[in-house]
C-alpha positions as CSV (number, residue, x, y, z in Angstrom):
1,X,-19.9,4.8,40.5
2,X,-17.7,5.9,38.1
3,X,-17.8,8.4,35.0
4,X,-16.0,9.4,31.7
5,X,-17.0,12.6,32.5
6,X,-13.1,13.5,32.7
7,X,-11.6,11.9,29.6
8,X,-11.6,15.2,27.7
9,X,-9.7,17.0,30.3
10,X,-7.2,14.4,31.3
11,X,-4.5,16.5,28.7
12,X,-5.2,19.3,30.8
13,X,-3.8,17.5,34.0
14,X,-1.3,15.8,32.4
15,X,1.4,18.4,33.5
16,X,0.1,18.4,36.8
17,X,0.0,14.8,37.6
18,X,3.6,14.5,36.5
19,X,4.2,17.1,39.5
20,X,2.2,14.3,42.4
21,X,4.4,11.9,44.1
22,X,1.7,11.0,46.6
23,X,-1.7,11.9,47.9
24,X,-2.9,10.3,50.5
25,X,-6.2,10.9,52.7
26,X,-6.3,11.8,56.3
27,X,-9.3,9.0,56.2
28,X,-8.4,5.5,57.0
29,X,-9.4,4.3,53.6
30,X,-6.2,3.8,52.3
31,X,-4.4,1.8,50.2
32,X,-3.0,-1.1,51.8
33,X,-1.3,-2.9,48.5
34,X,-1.2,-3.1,45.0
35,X,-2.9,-5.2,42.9
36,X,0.2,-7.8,42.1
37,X,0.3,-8.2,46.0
38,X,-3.8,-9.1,46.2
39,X,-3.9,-13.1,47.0
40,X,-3.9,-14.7,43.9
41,X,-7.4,-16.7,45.3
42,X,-9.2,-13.4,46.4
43,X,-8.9,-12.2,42.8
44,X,-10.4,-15.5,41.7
45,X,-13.2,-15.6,43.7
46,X,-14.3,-12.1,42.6
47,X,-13.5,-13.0,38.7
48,X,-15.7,-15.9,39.5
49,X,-18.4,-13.6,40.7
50,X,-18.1,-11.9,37.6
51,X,-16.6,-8.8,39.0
52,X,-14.1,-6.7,36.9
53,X,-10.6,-7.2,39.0
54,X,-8.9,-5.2,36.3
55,X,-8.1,-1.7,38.6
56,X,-8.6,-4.4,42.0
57,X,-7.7,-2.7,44.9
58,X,-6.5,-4.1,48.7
59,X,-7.9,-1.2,51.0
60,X,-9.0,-0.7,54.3
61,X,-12.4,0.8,53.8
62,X,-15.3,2.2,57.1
63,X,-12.7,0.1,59.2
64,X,-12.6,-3.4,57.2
65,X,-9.7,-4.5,55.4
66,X,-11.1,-5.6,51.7
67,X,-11.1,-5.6,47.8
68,X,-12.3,-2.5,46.3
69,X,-13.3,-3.3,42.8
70,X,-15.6,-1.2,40.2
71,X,-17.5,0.9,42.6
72,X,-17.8,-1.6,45.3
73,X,-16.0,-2.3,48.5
74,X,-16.0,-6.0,49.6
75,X,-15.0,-7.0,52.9
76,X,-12.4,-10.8,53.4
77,X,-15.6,-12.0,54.7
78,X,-18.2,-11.1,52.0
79,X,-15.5,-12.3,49.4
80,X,-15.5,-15.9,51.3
81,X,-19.7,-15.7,50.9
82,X,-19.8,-15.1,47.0
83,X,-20.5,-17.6,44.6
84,X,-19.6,-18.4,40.7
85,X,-22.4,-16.9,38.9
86,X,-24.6,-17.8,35.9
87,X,-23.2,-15.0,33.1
88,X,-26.3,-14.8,31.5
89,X,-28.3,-13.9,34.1
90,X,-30.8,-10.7,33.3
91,X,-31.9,-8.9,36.8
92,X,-31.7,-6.0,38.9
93,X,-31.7,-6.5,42.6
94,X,-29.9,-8.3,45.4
95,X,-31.2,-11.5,47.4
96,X,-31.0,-9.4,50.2
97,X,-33.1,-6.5,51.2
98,X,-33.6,-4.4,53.8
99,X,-36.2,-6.0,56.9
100,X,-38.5,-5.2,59.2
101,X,-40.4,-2.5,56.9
102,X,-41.7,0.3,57.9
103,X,-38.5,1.5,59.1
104,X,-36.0,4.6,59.3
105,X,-32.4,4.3,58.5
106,X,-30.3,6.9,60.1
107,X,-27.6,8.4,57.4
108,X,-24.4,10.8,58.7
109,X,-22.1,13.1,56.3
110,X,-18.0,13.0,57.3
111,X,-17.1,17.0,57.8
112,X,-14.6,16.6,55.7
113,X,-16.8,16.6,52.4
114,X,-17.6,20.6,53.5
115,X,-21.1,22.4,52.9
116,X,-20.6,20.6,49.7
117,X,-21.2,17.1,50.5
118,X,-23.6,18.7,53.5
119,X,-26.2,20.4,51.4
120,X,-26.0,17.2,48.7
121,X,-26.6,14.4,51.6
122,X,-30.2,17.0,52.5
123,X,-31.1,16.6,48.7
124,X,-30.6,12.7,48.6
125,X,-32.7,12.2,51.8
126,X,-35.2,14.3,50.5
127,X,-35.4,12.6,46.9
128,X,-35.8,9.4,48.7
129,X,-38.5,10.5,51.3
130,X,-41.0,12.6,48.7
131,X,-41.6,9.1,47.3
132,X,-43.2,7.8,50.6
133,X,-42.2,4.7,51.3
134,X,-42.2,2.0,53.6
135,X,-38.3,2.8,53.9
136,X,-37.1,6.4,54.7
137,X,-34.3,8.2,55.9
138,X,-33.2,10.5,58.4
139,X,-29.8,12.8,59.6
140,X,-27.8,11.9,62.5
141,X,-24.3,13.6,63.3
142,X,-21.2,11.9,62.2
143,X,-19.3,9.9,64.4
144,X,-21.7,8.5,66.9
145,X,-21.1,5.2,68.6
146,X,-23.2,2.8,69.7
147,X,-26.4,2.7,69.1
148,X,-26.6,6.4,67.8
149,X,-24.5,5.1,65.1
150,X,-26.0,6.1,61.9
151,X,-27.1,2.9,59.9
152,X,-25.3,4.3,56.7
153,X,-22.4,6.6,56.8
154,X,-20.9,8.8,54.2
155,X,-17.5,8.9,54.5
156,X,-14.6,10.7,52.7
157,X,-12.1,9.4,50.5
158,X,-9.1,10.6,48.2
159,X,-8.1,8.5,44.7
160,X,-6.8,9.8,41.9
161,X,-8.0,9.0,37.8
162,X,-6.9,6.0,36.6
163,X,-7.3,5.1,32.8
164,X,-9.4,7.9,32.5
165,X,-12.0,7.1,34.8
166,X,-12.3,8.6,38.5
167,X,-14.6,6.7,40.7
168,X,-17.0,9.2,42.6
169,X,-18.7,7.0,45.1
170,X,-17.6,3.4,46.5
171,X,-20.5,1.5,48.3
172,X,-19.8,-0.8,51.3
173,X,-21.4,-3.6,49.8
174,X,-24.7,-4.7,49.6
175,X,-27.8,-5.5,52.5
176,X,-26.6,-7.8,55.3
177,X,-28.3,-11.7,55.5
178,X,-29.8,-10.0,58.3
179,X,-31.6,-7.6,57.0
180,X,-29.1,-4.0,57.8
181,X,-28.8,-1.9,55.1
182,X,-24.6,-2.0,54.0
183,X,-23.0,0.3,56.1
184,X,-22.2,3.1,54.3
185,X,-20.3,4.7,51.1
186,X,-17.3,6.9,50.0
187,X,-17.2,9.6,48.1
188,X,-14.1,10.4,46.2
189,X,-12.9,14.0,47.5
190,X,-10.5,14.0,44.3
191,X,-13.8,14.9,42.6
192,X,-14.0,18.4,44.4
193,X,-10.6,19.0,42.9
194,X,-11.0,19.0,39.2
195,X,-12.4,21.9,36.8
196,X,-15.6,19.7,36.2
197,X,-16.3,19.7,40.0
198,X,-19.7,18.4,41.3
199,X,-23.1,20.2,41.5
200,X,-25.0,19.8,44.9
201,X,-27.2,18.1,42.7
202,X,-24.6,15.9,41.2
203,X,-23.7,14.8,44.1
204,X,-26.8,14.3,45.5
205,X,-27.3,11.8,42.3
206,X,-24.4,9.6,43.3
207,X,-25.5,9.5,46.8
208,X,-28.6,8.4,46.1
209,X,-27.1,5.7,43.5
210,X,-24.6,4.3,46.0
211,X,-27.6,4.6,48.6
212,X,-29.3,2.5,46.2
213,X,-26.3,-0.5,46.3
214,X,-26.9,-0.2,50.2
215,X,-30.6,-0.9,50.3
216,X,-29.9,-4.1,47.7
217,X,-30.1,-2.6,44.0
218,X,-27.9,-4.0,41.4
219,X,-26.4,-1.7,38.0
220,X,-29.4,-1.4,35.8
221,X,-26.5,-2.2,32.5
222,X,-25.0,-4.7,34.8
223,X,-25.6,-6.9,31.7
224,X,-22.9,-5.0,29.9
225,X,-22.0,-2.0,31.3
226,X,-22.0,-0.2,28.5
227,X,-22.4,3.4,29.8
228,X,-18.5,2.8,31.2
229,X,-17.8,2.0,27.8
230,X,-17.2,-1.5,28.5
231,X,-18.9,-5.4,27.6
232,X,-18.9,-6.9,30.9
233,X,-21.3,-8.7,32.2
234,X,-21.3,-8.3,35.8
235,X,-23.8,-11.5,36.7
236,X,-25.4,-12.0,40.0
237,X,-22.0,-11.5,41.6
238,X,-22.6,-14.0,44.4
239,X,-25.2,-11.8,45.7
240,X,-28.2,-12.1,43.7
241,X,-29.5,-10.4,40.6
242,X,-33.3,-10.8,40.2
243,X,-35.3,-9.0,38.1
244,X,-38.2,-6.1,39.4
245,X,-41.5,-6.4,38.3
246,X,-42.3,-3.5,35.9
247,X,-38.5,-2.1,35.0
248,X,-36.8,-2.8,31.3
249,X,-35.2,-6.1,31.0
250,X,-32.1,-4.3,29.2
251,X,-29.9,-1.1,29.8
252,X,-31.6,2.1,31.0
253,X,-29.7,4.9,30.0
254,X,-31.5,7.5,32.3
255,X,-31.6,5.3,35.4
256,X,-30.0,6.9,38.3
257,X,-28.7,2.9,39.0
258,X,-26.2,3.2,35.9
259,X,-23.1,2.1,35.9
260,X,-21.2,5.5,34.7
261,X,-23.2,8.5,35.3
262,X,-24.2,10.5,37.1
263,X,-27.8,10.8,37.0
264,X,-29.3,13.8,38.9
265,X,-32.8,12.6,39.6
266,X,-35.0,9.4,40.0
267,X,-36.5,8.0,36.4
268,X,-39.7,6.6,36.4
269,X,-38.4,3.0,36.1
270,X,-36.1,4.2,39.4
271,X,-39.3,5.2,40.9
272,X,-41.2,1.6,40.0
273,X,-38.4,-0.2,41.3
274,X,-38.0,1.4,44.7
275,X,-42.1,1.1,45.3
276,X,-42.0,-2.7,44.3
277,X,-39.2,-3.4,47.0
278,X,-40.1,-0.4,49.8
């Protein structure tokens, strides 16, 4: 997810960014090359898919070596798996979902997003679980191998603004073939840093919205995109994009599935859409 919530105070940092040579997180989701360096037939295959490759990204993200692009991470693999898409295509979810319902999906929060990123994961998991669906969630401690793994985890990440955006949350994809929920998110620690910091309750609104990529829900502008201030039409990006019963057809400004937000809370279209599918 990313915002324009910082345009009108980039002046402000303009002194101070001239004063960075290079930040860098203790996190292994770093940078592993610029954009001119990307292979020239990665970048196709994700313009193909309809993806913006403008601010495209090499990185090594949760332990895969990818393409991060908007506020997605892709992995080599799920590049090789997507697929030219129709442009005109008008829906909102993935062809993958997550399986064998009822079921639980553990979630854990990296330390190093502090009581901040603590008390915001407890809101998320409860504004997902007071709906009462066949999907829920539940804490784990981060870290744990094996099979006390937590199915999604929350990890930290540092990135600076770029073009005026700052991207808040990167998700790890979308729902396996299989039926696993993606494995887990970023959330920009950069974010912490400026005088517009988060809320708990901000945050908790991009958690749920990157939660929401991980369980198989698309942009609700992906059409156009227009709450980033852009015309781009994402498509089905190789992954699906089908339309849910009972939600608008076009953009929904309030829905906590935008593009550029944050939205604090569920809308009632958010709600419809997670009780067609869970």
């Amino acid at each position: 997810m990313k915002t324009k919530k910082f345009l009108s105070i980039l002046a402000v940092f303009a002194l101070v960014f001239a004063t960075f040579t290079s930040c860098q997180s203790d996190q292994s989701d770093e940078l592993l090359q610029d954009e001119a360096k990307i292979n020239p037939d990665v970048l196709a295959k994700l313009d193909a898919a309809l993806f913006d490759t403008t601010n495209a990204r090499a990185m090594n993200f949760m332990g895969e070596e990818g393409i991060a692009v908007e506020d997605m991470f892709f992995s080599y693999v799920q590049i090789d798996e997507l697929a030219p898409t129709d442009p005109l295509a008008k829906h909102y979810r993935t062809s993958n979902l997550v399986k064998k319902l009822p079921r639980v999906i553990t979630i854990s929060v990296d330390p190093d997003l502090g009581t901040l990123g603590s008390d915001a994961l407890d809101v998320t998991i409860t504004m997902y679980n007071n709906l009462g669906l066949r999907l829920s969630f539940a804490r784990v401690a981060f870290g744990q191998r094996g099979k006390n793994k937590a199915n999604i985890e929350v990890t930290e990440f540092y990135e600076l603004e770029s073009g005026g955006y700052i991207t808040l949350g990167r998700a790890a994809g979308f729902p396996t073939r299989k039926g696993d929920p993606a494995k887990g998110f970023g959330i920009n620690s950069r974010w912490f840093e400026l005088s517009i910091s988060p809320t708990v309750n901000e945050l908790a609104g991009t958690m749920a919205h990157e939660i929401g990529h991980c369980i198989g829900f698309r942009h609700t502008d992906y059409q156009t995109r227009q709450s980033c201030g852009q015309n781009v039409n994402e498509g089905s990006a190789g992954v699906g994009a089908i339309h849910i019963n009972g939600t608008p057809t076009g953009s929904d400004s309030s829905s906590i599935m935008q593009s550029c937000g944050p939205a604090i809370n569920f809308n009632n279209n958010d709600v419809t859409a997670l009780e067609a599918l869970y």
